[in-house]
SEDREN-591437 format. One record per atom (N, C-alpha, C): residue in one letter; atom name; x, y, z. Coordinates in pm, 1 decimal. Example, Ala and Ser with C-alpha at 12.3 -4.5 7.8 and 13.67 -1.06 7.14 Angstrom:
# residues 2
[A; N; [1319.0; -569.0; 780.0]]
[A; CA; [1230.0; -450.0; 780.0]]
[A; C; [1320.0; -330.0; 780.0]]
[S; N; [1285.0; -225.0; 708.0]]
[S; CA; [1367.0; -106.0; 714.0]]
[S; C; [1290.0; 3.0; 787.0]]
END
This chain:
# residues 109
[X; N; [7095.1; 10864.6; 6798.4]]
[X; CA; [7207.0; 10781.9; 6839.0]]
[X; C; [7181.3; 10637.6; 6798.1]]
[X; N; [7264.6; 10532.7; 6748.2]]
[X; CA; [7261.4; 10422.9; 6753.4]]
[X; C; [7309.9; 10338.6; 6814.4]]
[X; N; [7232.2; 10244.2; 6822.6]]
[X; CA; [7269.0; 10122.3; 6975.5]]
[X; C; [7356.9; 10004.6; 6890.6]]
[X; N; [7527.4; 10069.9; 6882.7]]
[X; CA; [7599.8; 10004.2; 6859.7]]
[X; C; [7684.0; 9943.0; 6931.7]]
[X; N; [7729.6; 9823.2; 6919.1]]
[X; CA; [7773.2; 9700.6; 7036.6]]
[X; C; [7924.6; 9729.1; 6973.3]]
[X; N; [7990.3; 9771.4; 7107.6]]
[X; CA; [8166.5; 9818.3; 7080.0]]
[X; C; [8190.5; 9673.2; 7110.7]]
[X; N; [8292.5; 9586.7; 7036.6]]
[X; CA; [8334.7; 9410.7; 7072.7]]
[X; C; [8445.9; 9458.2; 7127.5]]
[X; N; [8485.7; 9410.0; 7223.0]]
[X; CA; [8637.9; 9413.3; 7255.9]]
[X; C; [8669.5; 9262.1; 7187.4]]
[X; N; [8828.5; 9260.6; 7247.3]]
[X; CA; [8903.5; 9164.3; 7188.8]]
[X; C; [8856.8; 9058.3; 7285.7]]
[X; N; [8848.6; 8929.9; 7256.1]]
[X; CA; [8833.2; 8839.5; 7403.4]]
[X; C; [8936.7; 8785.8; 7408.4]]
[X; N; [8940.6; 8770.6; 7555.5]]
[X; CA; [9081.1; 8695.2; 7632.4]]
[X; C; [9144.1; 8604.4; 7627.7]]
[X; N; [9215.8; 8570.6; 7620.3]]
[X; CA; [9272.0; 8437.1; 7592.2]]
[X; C; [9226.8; 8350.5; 7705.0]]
[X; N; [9227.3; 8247.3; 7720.5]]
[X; CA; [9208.2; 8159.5; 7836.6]]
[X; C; [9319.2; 8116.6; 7885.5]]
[X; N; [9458.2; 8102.1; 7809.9]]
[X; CA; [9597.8; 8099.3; 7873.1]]
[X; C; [9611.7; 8278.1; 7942.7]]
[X; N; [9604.6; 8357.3; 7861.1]]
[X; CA; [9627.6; 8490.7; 7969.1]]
[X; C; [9572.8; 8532.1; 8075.9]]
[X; N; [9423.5; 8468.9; 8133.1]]
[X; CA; [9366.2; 8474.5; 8211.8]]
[X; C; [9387.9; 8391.1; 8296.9]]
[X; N; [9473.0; 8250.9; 8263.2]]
[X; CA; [9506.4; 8153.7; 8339.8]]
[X; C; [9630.2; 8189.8; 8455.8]]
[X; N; [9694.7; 8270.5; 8341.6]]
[X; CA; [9829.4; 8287.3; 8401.8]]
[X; C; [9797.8; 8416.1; 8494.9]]
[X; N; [9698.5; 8548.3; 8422.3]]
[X; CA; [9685.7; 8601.8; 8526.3]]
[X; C; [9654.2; 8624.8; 8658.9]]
[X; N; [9578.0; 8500.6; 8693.4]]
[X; CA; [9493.3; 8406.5; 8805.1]]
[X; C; [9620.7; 8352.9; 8878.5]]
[X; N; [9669.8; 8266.3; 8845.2]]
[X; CA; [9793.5; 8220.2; 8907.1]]
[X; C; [9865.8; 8285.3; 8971.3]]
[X; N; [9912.1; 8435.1; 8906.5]]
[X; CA; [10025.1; 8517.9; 8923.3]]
[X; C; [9998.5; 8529.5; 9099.1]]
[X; N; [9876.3; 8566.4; 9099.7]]
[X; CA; [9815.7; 8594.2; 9252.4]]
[X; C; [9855.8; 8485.9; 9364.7]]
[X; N; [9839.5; 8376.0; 9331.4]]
[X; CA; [9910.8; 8293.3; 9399.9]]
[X; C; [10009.0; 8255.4; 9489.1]]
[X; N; [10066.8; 8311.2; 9573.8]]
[X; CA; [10174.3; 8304.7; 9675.7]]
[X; C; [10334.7; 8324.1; 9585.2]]
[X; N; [10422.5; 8311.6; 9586.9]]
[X; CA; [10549.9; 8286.2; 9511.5]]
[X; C; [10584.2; 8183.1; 9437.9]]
[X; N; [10534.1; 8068.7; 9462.0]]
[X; CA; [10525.5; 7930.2; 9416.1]]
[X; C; [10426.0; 7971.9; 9275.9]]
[X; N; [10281.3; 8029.1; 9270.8]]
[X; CA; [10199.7; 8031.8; 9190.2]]
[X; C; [10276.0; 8132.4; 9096.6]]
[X; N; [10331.3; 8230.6; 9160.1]]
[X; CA; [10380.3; 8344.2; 9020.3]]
[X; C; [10503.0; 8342.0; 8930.9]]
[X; N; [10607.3; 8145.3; 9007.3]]
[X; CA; [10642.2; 8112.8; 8883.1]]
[X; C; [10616.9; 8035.1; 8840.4]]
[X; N; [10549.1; 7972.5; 8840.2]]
[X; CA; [10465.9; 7900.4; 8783.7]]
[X; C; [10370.1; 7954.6; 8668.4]]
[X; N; [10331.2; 8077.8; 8715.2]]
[X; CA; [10313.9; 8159.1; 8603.5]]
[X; C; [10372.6; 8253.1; 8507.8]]
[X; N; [10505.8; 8258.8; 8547.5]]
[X; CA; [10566.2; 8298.0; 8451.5]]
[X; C; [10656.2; 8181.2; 8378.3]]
[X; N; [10640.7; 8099.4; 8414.5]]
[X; CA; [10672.6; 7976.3; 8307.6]]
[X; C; [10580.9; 7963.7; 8198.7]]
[X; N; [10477.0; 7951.0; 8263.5]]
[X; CA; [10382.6; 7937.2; 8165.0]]
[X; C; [10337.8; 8080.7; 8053.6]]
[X; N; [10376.0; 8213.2; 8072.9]]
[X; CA; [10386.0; 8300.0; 8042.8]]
[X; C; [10497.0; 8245.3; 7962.5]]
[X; N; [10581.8; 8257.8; 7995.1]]
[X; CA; [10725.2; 8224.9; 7898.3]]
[X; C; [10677.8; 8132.6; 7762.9]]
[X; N; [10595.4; 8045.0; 7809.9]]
[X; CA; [10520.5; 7973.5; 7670.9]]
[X; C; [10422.9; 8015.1; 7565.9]]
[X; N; [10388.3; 8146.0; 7652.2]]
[X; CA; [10289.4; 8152.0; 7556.5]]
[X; C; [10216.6; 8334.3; 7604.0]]
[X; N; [10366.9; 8446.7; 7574.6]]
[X; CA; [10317.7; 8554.3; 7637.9]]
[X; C; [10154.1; 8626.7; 7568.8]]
[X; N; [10113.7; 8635.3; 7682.9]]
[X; CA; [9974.8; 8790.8; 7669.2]]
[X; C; [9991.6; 8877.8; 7741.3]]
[X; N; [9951.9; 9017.1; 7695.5]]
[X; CA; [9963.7; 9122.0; 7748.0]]
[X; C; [9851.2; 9133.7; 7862.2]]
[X; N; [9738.8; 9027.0; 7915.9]]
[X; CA; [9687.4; 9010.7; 8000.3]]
[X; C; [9802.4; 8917.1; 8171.0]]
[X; N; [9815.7; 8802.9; 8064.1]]
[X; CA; [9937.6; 8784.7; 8196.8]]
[X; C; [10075.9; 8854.5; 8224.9]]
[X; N; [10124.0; 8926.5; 8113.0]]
[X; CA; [10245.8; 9045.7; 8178.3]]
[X; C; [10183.1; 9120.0; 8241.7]]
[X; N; [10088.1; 9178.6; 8231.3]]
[X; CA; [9996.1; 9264.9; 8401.8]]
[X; C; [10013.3; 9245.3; 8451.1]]
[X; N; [9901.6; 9104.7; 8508.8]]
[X; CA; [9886.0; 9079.5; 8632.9]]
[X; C; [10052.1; 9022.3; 8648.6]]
[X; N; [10146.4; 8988.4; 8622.8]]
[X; CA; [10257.8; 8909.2; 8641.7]]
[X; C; [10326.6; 9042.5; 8737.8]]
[X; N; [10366.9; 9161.3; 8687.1]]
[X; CA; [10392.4; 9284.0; 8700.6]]
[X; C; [10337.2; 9364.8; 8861.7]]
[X; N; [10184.6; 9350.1; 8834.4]]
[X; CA; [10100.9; 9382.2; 8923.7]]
[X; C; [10131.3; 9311.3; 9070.4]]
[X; N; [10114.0; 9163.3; 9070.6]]
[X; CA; [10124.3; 9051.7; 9182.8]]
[X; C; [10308.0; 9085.5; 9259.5]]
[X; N; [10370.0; 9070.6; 9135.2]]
[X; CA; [10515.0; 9088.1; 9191.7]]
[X; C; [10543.3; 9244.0; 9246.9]]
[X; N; [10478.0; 9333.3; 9189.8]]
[X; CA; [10480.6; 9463.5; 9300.1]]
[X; C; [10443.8; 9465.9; 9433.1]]
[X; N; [10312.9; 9374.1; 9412.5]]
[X; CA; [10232.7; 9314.9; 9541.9]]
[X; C; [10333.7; 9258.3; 9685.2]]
[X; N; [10367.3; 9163.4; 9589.7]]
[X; CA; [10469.0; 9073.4; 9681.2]]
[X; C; [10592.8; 9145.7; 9756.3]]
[X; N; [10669.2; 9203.3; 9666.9]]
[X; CA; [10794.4; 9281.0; 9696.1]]
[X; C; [10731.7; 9389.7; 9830.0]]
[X; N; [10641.2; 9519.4; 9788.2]]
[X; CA; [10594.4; 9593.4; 9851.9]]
[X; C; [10596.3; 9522.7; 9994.7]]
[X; N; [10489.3; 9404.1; 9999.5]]
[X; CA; [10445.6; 9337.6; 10136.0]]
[X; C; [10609.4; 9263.2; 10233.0]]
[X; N; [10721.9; 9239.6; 10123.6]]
[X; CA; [10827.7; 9224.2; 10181.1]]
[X; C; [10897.7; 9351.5; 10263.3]]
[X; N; [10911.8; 9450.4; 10201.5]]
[X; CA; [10955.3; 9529.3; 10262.5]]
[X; C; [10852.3; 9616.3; 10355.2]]
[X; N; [10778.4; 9560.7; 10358.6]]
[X; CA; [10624.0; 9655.7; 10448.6]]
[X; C; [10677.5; 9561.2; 10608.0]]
[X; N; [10710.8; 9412.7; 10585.7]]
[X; CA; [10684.3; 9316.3; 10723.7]]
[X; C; [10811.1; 9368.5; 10801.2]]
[X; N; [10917.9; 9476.0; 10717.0]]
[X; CA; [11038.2; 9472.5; 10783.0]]
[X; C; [11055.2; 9625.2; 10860.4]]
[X; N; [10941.6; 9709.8; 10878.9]]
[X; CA; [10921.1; 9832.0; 10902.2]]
[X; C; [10812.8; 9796.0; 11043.6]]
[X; N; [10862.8; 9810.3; 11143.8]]
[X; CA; [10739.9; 9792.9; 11282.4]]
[X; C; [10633.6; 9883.8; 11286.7]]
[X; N; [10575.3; 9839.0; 11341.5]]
[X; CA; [10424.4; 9911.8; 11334.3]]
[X; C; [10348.5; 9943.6; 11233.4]]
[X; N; [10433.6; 10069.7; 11176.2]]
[X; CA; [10382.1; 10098.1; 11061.0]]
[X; C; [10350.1; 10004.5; 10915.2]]
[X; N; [10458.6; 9952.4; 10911.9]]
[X; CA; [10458.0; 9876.2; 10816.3]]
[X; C; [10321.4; 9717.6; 10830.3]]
[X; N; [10341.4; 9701.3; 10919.1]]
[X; CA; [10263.4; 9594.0; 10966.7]]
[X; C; [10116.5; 9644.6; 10971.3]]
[X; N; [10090.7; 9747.8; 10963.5]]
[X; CA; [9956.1; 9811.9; 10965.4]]
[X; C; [9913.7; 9789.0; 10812.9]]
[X; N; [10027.7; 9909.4; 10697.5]]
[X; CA; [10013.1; 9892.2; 10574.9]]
[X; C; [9996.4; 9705.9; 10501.5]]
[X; N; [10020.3; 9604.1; 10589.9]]
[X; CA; [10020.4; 9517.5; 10527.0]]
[X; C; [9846.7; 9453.4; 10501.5]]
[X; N; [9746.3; 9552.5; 10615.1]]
[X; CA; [9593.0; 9501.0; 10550.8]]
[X; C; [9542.5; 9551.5; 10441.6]]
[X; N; [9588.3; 9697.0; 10403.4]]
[X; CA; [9526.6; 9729.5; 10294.6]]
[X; C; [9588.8; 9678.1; 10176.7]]
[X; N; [9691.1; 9622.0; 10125.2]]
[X; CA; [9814.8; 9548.3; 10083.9]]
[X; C; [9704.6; 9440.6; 10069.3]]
[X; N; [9622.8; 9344.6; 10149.1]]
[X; CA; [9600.5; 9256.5; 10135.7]]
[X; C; [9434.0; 9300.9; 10041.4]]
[X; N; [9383.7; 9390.4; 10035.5]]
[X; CA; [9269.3; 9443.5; 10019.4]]
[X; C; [9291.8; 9475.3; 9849.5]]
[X; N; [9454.7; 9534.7; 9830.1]]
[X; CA; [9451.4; 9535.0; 9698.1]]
[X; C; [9521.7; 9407.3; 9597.1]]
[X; N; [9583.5; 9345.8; 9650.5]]
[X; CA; [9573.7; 9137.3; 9645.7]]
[X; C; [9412.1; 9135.0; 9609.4]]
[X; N; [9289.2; 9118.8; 9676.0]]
[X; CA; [9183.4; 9050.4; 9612.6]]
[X; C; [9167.5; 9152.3; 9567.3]]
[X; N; [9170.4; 9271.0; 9506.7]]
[X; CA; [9105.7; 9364.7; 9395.6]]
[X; C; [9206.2; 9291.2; 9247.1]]
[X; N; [9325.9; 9272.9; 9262.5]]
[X; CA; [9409.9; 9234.6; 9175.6]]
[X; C; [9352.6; 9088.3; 9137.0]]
[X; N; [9343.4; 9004.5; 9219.8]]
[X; CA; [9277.9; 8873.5; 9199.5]]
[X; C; [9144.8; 8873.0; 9123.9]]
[X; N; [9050.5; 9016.4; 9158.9]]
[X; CA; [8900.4; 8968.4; 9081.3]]
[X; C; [8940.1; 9023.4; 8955.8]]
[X; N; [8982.3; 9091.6; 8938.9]]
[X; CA; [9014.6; 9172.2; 8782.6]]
[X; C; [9105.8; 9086.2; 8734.1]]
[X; N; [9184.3; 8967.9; 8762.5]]
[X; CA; [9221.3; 8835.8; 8684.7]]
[X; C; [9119.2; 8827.5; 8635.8]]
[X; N; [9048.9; 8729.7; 8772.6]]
[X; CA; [8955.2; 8657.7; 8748.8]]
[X; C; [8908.0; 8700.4; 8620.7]]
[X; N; [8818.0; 8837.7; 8631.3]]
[X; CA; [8715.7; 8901.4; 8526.1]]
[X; C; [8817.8; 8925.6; 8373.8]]
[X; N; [8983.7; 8908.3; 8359.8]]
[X; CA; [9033.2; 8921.2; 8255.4]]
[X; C; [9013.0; 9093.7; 8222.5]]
[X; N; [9021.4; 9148.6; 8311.1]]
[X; CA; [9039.6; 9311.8; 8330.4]]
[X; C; [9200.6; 9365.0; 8364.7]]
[X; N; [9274.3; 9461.6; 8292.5]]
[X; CA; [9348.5; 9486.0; 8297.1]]
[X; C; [9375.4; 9660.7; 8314.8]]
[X; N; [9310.6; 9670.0; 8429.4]]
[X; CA; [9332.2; 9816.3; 8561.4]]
[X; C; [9392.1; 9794.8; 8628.3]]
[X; N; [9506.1; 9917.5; 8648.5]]
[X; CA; [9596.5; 9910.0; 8741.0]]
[X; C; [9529.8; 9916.7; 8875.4]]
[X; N; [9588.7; 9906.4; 9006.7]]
[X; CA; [9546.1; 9862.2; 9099.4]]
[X; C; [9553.3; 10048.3; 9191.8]]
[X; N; [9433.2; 10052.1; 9257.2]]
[X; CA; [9448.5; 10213.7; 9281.0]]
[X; C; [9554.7; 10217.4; 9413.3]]
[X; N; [9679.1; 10342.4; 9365.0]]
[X; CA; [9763.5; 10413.0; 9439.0]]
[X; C; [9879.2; 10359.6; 9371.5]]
[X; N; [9900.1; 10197.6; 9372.2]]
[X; CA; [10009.9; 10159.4; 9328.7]]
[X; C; [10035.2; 10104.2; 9201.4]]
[X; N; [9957.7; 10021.8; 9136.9]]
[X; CA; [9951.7; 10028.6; 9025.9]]
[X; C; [9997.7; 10077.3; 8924.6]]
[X; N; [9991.4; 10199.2; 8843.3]]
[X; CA; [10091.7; 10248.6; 8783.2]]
[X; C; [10225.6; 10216.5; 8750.7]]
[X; N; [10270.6; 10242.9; 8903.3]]
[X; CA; [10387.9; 10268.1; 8958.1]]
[X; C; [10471.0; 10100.2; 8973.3]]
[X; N; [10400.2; 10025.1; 8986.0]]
[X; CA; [10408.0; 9855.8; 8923.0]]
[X; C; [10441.0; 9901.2; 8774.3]]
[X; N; [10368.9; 9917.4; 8699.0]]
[X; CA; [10366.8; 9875.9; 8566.7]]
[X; C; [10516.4; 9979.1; 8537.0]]
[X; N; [10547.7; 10032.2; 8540.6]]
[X; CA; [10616.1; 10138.3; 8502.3]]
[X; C; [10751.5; 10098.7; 8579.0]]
[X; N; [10750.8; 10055.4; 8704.5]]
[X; CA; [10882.0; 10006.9; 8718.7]]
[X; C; [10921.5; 9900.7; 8693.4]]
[X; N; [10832.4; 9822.0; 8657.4]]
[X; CA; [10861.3; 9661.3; 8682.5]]
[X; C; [10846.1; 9587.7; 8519.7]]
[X; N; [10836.6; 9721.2; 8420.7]]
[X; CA; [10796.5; 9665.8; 8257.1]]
[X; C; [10931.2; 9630.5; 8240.5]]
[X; N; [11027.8; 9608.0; 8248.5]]
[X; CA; [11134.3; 9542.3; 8213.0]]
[X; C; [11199.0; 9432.1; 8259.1]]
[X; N; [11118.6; 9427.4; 8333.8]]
[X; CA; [11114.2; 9276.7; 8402.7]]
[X; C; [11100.4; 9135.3; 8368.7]]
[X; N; [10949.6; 9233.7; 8334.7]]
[X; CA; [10807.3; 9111.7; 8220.3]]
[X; C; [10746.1; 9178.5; 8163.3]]
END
């Protein structure tokens, strides 16, 4: 076998910027899609995609009693999984929902 070094592509520092942001409350994710709008990567349409599933989900989670209000910690658990895989410029969907972000929400952004 040989000890060959696979390169990936490296990240942009605007797509990682914006994907960082996206996480950001509502204020931060347009803010990042402005800045997306200037200058799209397929790193910040993720997370852009990802965060706004985030958000929406947690809207309609606060309007369901009990239950919903329960679902809103693990909700918050996959927020910082979404946030470090900015951070790290990793682009995995987020486990359970994820997908299901990208797939409804690609016509969005």
């Amino acid at each position: 076998m040989s000890n060959q070094v696979i390169q990936q592509k490296p990240v942009s520092k605007h797509g990682k910027n914006v994907a960082i942001i996206a996480y950001f409350t509502l204020v931060g994710w347009i803010i990042a899609l402005i800045m997306f709008g200037q200058k799209p990567t397929r790193l910040g349409a993720f997370h852009l995609r990802q965060s706004l599933g985030l958000f929406l989900t947690g809207v309609v989670l606060v309007f369901i009693p009990l239950v919903g209000w329960v679902l809103v910690f693990p909700l918050l658990v996959l927020w910082a999984v979404g946030l470090v895989q900015a951070c790290e410029g990793e682009a995995k969907p987020l486990p359970v929902v994820g997908n299901f972000y990208q797939q409804t929400l690609q016509y969005v952004i």
